[in-house]
N, CA, C and O atoms as a CHARMM CRD file, in Angstrom:
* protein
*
  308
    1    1 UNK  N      0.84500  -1.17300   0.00000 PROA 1      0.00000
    2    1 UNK  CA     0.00000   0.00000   0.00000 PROA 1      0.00000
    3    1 UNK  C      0.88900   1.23400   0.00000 PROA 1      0.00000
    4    1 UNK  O      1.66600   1.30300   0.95200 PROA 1      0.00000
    5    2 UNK  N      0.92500   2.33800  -0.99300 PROA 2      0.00000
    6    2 UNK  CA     1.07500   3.62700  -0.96700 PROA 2      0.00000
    7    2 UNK  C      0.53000   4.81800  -0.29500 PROA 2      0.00000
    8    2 UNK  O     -0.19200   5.58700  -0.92800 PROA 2      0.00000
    9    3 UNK  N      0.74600   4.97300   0.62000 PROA 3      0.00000
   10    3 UNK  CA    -0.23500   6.35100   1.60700 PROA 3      0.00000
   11    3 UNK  C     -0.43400   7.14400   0.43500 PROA 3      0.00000
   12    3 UNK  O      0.08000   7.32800  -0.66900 PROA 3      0.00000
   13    4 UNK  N     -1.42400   7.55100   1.15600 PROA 4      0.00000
   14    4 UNK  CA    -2.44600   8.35400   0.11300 PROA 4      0.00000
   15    4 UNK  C     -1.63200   9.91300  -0.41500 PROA 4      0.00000
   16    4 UNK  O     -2.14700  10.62000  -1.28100 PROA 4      0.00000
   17    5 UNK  N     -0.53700  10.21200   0.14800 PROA 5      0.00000
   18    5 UNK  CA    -0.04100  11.55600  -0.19700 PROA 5      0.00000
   19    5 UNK  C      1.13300  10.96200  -1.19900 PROA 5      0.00000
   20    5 UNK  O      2.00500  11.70500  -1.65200 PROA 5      0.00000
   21    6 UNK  N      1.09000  10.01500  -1.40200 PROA 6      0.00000
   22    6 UNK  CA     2.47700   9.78800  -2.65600 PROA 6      0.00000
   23    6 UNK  C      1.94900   8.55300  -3.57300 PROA 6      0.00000
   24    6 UNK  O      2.72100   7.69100  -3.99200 PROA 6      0.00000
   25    7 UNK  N      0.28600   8.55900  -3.89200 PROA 7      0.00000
   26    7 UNK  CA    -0.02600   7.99100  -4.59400 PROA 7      0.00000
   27    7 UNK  C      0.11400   8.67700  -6.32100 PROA 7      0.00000
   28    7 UNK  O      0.22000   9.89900  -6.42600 PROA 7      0.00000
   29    8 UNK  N      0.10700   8.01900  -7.28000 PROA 8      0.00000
   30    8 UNK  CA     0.10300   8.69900  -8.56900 PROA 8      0.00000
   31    8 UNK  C      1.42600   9.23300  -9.00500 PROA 8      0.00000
   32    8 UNK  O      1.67600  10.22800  -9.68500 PROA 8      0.00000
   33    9 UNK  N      2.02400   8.56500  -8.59500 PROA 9      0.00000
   34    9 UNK  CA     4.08400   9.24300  -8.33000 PROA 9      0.00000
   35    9 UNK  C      4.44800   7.64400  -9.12200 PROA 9      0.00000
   36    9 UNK  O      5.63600   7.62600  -9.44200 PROA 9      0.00000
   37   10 UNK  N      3.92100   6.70600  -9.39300 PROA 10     0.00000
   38   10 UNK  CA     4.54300   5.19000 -10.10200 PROA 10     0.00000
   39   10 UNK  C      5.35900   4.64500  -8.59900 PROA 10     0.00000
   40   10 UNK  O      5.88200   3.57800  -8.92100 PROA 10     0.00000
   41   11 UNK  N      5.55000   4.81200  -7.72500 PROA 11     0.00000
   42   11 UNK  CA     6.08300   4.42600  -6.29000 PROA 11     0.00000
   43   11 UNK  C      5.77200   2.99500  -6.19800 PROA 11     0.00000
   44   11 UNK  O      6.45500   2.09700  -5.70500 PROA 11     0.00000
   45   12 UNK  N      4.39700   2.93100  -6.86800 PROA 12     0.00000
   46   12 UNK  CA     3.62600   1.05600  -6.15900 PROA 12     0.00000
   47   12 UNK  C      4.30700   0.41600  -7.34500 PROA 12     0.00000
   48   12 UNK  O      5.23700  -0.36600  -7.14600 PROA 12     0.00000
   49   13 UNK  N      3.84200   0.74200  -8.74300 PROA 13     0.00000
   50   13 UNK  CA     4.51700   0.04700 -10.52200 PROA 13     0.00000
   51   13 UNK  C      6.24000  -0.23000  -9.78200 PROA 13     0.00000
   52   13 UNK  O      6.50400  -1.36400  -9.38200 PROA 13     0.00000
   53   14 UNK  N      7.19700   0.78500  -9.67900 PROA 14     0.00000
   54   14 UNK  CA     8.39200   0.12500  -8.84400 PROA 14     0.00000
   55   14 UNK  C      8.64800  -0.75000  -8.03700 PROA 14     0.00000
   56   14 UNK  O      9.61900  -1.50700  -8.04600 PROA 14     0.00000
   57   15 UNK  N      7.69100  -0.69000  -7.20400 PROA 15     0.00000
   58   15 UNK  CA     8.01700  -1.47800  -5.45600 PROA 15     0.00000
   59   15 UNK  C      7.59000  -2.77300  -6.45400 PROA 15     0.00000
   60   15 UNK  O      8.51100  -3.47400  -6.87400 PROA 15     0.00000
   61   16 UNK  N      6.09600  -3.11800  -6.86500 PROA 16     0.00000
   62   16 UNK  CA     5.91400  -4.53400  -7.50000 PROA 16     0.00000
   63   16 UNK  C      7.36300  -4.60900  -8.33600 PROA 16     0.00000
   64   16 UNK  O      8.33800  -5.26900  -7.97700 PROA 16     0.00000
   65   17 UNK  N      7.30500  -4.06200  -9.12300 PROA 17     0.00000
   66   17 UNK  CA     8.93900  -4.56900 -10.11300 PROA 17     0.00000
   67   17 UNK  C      9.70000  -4.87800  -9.69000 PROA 17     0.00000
   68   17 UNK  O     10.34500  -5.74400 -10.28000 PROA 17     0.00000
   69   18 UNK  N     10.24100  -4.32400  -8.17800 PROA 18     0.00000
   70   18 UNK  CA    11.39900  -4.67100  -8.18000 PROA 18     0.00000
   71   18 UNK  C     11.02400  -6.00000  -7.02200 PROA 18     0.00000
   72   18 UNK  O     11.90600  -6.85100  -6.90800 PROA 18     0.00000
   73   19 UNK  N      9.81800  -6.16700  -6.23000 PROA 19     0.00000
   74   19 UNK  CA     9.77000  -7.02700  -5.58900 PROA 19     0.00000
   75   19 UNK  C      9.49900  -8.20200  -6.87300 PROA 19     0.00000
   76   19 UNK  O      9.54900  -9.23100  -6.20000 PROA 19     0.00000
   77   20 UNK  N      9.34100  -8.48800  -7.76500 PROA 20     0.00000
   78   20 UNK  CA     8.79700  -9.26900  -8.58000 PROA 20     0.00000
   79   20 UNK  C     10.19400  -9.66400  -9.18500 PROA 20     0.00000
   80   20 UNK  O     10.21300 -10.84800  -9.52300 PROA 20     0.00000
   81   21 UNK  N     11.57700  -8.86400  -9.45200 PROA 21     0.00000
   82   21 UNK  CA    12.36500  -9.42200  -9.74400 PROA 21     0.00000
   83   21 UNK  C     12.99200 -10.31400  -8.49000 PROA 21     0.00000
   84   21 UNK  O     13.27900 -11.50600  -8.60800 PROA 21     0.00000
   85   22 UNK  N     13.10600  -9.78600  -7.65300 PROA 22     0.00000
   86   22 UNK  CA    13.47900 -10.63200  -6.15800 PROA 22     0.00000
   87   22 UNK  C     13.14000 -11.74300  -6.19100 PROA 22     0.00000
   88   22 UNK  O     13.99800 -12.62600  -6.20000 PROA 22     0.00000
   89   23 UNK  N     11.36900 -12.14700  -6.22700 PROA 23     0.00000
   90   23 UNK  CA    10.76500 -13.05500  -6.73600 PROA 23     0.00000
   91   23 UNK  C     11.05200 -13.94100  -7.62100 PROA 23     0.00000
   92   23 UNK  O     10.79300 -15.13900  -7.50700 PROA 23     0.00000
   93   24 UNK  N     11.39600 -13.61300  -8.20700 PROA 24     0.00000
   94   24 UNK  CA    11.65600 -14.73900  -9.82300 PROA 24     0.00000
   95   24 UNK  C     13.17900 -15.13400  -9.54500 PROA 24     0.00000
   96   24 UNK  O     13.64100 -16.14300 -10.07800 PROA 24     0.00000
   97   25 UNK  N     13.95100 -14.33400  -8.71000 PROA 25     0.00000
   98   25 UNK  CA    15.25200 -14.37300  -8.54100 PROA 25     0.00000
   99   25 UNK  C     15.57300 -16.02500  -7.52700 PROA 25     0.00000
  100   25 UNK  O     16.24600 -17.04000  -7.70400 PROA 25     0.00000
  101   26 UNK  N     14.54900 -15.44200  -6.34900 PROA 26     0.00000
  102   26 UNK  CA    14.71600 -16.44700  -5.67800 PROA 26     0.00000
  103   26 UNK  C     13.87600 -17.64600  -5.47600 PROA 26     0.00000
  104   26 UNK  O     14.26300 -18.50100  -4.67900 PROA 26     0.00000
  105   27 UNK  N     12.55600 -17.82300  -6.23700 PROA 27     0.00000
  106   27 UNK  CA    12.09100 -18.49300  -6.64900 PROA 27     0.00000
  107   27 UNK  C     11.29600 -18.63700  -8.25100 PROA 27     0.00000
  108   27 UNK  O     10.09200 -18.51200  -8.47900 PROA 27     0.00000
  109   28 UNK  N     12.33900 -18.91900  -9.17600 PROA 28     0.00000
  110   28 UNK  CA    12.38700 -18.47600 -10.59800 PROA 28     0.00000
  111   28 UNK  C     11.20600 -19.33200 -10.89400 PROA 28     0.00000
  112   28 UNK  O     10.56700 -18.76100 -11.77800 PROA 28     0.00000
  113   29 UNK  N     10.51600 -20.66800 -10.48300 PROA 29     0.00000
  114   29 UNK  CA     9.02500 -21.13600 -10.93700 PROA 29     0.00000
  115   29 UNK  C      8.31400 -20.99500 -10.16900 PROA 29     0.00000
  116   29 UNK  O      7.32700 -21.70300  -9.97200 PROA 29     0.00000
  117   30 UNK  N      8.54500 -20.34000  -9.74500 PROA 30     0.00000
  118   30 UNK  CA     7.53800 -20.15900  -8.30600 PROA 30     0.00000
  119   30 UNK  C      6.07200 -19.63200  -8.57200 PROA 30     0.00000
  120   30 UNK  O      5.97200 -18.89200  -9.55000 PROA 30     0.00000
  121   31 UNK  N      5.11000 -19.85200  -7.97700 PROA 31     0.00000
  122   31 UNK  CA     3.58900 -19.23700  -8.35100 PROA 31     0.00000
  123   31 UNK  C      3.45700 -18.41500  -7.28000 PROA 31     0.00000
  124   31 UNK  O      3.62400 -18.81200  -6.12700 PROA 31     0.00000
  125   32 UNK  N      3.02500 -16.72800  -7.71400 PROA 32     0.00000
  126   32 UNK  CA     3.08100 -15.85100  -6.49800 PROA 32     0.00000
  127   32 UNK  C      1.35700 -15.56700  -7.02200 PROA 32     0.00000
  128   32 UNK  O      0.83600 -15.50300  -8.13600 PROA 32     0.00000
  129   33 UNK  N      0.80800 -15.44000  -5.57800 PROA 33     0.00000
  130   33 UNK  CA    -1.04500 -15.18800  -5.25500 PROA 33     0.00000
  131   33 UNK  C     -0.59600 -13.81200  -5.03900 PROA 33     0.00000
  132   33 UNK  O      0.59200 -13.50100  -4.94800 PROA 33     0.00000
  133   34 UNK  N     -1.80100 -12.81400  -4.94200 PROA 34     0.00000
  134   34 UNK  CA    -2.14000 -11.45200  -4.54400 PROA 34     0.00000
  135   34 UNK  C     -3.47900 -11.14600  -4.35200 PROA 34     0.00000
  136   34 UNK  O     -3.95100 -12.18700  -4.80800 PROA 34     0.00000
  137   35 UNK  N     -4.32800 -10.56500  -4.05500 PROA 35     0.00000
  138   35 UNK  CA    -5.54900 -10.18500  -3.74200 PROA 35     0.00000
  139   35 UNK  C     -5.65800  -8.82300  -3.75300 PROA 35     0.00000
  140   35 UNK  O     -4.83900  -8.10000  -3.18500 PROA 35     0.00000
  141   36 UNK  N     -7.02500  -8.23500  -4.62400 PROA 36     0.00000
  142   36 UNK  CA    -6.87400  -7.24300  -4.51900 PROA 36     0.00000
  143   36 UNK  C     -8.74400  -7.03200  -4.49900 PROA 36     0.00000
  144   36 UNK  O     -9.44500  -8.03400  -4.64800 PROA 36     0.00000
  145   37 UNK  N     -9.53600  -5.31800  -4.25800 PROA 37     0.00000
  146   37 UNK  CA   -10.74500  -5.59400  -4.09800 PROA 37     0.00000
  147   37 UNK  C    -11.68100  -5.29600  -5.49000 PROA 37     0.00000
  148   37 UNK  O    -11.59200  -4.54100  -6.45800 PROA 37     0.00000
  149   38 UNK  N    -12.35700  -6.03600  -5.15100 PROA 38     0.00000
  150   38 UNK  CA   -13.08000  -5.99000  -6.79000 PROA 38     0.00000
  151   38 UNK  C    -13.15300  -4.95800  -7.41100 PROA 38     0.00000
  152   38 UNK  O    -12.97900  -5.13500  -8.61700 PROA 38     0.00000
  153   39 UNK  N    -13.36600  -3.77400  -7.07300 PROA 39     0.00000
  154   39 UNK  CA   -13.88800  -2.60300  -7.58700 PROA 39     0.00000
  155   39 UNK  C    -12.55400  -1.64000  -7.81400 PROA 39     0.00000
  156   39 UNK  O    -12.68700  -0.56100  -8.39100 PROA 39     0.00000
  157   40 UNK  N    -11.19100  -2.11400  -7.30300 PROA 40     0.00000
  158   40 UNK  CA   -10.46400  -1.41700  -7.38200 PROA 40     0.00000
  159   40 UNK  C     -9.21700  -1.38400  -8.95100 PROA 40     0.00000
  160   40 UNK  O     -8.00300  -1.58200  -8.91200 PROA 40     0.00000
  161   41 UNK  N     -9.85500  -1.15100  -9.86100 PROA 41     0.00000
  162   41 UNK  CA    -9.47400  -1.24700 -10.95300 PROA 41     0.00000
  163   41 UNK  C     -8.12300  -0.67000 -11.37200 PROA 41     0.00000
  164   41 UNK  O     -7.66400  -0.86200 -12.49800 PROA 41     0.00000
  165   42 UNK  N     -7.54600  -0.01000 -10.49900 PROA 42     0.00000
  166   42 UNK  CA    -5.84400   0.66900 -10.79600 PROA 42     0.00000
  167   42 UNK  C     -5.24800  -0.43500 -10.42300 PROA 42     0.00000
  168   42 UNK  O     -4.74900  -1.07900 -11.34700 PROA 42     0.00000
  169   43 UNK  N     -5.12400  -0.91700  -9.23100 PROA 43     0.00000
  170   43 UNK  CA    -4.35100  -1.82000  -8.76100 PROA 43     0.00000
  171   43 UNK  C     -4.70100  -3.19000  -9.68300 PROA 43     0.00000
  172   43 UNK  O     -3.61500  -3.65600 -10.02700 PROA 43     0.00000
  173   44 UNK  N     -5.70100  -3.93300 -10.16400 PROA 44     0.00000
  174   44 UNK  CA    -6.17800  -4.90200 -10.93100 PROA 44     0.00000
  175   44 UNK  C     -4.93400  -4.55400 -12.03500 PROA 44     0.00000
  176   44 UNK  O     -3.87100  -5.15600 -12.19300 PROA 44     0.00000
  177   45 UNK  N     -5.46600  -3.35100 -12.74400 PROA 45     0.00000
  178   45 UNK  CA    -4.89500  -3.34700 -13.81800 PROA 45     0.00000
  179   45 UNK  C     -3.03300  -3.23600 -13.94700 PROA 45     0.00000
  180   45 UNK  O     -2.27400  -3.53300 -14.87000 PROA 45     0.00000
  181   46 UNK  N     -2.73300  -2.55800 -12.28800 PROA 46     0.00000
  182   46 UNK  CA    -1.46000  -2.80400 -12.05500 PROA 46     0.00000
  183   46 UNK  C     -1.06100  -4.19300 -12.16300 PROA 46     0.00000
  184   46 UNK  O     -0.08800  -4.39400 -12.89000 PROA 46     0.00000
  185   47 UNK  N     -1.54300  -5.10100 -11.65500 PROA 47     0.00000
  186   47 UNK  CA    -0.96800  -6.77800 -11.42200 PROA 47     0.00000
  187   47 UNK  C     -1.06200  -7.02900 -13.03300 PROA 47     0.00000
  188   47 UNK  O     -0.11900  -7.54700 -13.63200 PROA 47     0.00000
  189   48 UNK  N     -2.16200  -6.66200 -13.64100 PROA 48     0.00000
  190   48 UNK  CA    -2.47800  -7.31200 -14.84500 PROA 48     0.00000
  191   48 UNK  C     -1.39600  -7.11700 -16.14700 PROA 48     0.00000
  192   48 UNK  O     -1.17200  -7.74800 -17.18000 PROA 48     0.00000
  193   49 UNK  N     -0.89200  -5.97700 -15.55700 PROA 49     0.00000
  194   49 UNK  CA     0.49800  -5.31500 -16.16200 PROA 49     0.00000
  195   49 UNK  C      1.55800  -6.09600 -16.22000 PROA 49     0.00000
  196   49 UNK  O      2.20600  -6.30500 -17.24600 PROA 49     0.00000
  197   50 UNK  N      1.83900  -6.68000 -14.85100 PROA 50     0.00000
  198   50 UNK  CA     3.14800  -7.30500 -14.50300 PROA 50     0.00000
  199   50 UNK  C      2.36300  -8.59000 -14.82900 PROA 50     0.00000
  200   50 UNK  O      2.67700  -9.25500 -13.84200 PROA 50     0.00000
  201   51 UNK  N      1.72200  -9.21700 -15.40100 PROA 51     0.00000
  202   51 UNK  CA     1.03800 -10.52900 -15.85300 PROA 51     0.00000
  203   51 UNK  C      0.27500 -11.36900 -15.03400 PROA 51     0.00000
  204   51 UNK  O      0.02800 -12.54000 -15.32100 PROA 51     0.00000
  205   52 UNK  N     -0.09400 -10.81500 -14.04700 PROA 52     0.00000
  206   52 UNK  CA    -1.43300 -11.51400 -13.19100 PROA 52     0.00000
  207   52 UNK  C     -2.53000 -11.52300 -13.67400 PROA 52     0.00000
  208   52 UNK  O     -3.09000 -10.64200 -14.32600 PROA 52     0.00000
  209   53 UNK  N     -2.96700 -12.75800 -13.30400 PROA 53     0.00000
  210   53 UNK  CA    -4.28100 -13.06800 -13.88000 PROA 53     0.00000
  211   53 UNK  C     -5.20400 -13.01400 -13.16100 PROA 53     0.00000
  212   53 UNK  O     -4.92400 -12.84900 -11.97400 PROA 53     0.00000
  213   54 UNK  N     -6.60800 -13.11900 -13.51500 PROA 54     0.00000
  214   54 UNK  CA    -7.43700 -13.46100 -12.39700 PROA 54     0.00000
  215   54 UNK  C     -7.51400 -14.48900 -11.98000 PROA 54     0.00000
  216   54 UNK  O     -7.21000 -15.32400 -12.83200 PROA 54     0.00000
  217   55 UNK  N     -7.96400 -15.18800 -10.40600 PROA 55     0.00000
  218   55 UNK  CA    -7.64900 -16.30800 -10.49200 PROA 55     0.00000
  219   55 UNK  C     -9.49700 -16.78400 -10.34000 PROA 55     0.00000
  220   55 UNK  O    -10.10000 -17.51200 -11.12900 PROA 55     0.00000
  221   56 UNK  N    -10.17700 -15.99200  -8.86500 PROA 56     0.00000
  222   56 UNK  CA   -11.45800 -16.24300  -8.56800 PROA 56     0.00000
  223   56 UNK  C    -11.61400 -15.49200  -7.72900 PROA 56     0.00000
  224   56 UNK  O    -10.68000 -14.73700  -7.46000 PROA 56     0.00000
  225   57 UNK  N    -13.01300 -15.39600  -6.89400 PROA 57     0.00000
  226   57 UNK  CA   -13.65000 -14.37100  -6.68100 PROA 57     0.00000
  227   57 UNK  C    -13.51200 -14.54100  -5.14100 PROA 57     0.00000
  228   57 UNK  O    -13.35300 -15.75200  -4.99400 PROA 57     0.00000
  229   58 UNK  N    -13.49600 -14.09300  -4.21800 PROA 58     0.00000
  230   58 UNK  CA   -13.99400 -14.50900  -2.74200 PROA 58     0.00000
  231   58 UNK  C    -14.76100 -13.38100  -1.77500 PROA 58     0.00000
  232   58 UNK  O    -14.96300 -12.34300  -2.40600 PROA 58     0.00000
  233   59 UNK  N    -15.14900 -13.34200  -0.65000 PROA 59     0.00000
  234   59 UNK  CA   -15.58400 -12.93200  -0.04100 PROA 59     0.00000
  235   59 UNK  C    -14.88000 -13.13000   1.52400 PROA 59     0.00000
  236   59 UNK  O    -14.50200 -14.25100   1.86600 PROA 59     0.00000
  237   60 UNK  N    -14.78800 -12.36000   2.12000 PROA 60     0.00000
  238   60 UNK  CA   -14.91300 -12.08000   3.86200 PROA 60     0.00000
  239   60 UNK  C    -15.54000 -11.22900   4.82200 PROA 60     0.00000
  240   60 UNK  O    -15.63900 -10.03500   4.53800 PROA 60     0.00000
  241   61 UNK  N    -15.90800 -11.58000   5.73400 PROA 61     0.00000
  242   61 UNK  CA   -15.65900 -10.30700   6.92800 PROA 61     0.00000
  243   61 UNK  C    -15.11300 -10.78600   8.18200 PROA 61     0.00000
  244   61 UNK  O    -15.08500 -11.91300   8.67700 PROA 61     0.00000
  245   62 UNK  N    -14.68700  -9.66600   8.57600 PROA 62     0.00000
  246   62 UNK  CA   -14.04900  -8.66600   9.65700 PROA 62     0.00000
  247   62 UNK  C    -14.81500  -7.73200  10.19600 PROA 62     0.00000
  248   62 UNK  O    -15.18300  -6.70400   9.62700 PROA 62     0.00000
  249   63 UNK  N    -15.17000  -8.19000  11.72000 PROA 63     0.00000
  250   63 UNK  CA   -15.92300  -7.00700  12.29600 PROA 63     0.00000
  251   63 UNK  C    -17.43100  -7.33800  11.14100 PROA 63     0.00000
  252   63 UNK  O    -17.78000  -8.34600  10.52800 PROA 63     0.00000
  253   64 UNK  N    -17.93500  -6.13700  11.24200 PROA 64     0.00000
  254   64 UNK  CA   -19.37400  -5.86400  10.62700 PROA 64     0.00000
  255   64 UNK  C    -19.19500  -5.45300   8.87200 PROA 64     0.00000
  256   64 UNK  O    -20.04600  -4.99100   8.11300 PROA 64     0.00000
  257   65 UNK  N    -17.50300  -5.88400   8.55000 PROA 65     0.00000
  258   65 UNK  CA   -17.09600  -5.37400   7.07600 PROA 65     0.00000
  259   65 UNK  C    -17.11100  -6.48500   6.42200 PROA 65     0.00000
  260   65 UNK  O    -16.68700  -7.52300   6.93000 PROA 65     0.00000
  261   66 UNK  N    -17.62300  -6.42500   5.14700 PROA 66     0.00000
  262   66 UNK  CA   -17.83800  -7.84200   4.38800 PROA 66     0.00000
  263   66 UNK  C    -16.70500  -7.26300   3.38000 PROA 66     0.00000
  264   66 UNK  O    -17.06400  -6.10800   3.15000 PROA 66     0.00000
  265   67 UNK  N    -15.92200  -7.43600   2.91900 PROA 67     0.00000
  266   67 UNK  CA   -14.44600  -7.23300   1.66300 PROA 67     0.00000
  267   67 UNK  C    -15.08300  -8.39000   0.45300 PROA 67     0.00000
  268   67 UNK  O    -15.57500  -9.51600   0.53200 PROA 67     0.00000
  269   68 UNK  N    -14.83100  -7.61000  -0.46800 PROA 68     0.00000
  270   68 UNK  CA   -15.22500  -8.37400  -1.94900 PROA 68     0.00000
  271   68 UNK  C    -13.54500  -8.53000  -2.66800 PROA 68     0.00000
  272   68 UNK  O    -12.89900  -7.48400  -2.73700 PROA 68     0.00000
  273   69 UNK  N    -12.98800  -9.63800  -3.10600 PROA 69     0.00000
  274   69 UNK  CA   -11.74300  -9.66800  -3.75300 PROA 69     0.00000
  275   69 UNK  C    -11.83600 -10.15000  -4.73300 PROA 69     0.00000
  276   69 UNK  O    -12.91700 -10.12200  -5.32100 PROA 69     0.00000
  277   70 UNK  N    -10.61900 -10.83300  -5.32500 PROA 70     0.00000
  278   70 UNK  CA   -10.32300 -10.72100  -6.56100 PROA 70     0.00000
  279   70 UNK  C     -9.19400 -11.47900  -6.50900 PROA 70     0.00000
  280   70 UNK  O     -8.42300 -10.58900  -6.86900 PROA 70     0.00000
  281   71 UNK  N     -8.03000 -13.04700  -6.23600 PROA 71     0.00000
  282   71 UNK  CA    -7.39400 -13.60700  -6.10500 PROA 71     0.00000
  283   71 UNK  C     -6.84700 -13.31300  -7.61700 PROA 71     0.00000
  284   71 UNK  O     -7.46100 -13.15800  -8.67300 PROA 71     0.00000
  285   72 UNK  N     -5.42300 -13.29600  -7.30200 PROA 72     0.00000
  286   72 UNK  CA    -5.22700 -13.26800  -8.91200 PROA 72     0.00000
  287   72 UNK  C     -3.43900 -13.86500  -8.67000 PROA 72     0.00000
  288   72 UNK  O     -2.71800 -13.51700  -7.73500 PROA 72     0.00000
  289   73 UNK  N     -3.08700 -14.73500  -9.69600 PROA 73     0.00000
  290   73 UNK  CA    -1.98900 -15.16300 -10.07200 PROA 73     0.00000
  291   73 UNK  C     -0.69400 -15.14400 -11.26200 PROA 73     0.00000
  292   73 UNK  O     -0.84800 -15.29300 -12.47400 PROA 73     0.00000
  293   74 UNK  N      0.22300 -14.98400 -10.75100 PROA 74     0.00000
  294   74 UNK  CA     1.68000 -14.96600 -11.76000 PROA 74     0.00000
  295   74 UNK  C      2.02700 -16.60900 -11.64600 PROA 74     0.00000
  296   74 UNK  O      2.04300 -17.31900 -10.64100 PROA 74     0.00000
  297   75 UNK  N      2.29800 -16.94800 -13.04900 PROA 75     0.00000
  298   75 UNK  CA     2.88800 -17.88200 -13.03400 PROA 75     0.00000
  299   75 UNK  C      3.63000 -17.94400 -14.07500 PROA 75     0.00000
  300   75 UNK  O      4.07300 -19.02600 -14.45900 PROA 75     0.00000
  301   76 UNK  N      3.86900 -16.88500 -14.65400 PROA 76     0.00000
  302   76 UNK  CA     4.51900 -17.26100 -15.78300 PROA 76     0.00000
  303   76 UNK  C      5.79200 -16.27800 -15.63800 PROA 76     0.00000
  304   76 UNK  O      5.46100 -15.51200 -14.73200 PROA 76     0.00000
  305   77 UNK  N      6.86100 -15.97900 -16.00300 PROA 77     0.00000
  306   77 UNK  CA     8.08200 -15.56600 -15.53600 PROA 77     0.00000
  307   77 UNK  C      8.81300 -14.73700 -17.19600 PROA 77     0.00000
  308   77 UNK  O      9.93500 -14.23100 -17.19100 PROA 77     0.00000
């Protein structure tokens, strides 16, 4: 997550990149999960960038908050 005063700066597009090379570095077949919330279409389209897919849909709550997601997977390198 990017606090809200240094969002729109590419800060998050970096941090995934460079955590994603780390990733592949140290586990080069590795399958990495992420979750993100349904409606939140920057970040979707961020993963979808770096080649995440969707994977399926889920649901939770916490407290009296029900969260709608969006499981999505890299597997390809």
């Amino acid at each position: 997550m990017i606090d809200i005063n240094h969002q729109n700066k590419e800060y998050g597009k970096v941090a995934l990149k460079k955590f994603l090379e780390f990733f592949n570095y140290k586990y080069p077949k590795g399958k990495l999960y992420t979750s993100v919330e349904i409606d939140n279409e920057l970040v979707i389209n961020l993963y979808k960038n770096q080649g995440f897919k969707k994977k399926e849909y889920f649901e939770y709550t916490m407290g009296k908050i029900t969260y709608k997601e969006f499981r999505m997977i890299k597997e390809e390198w």
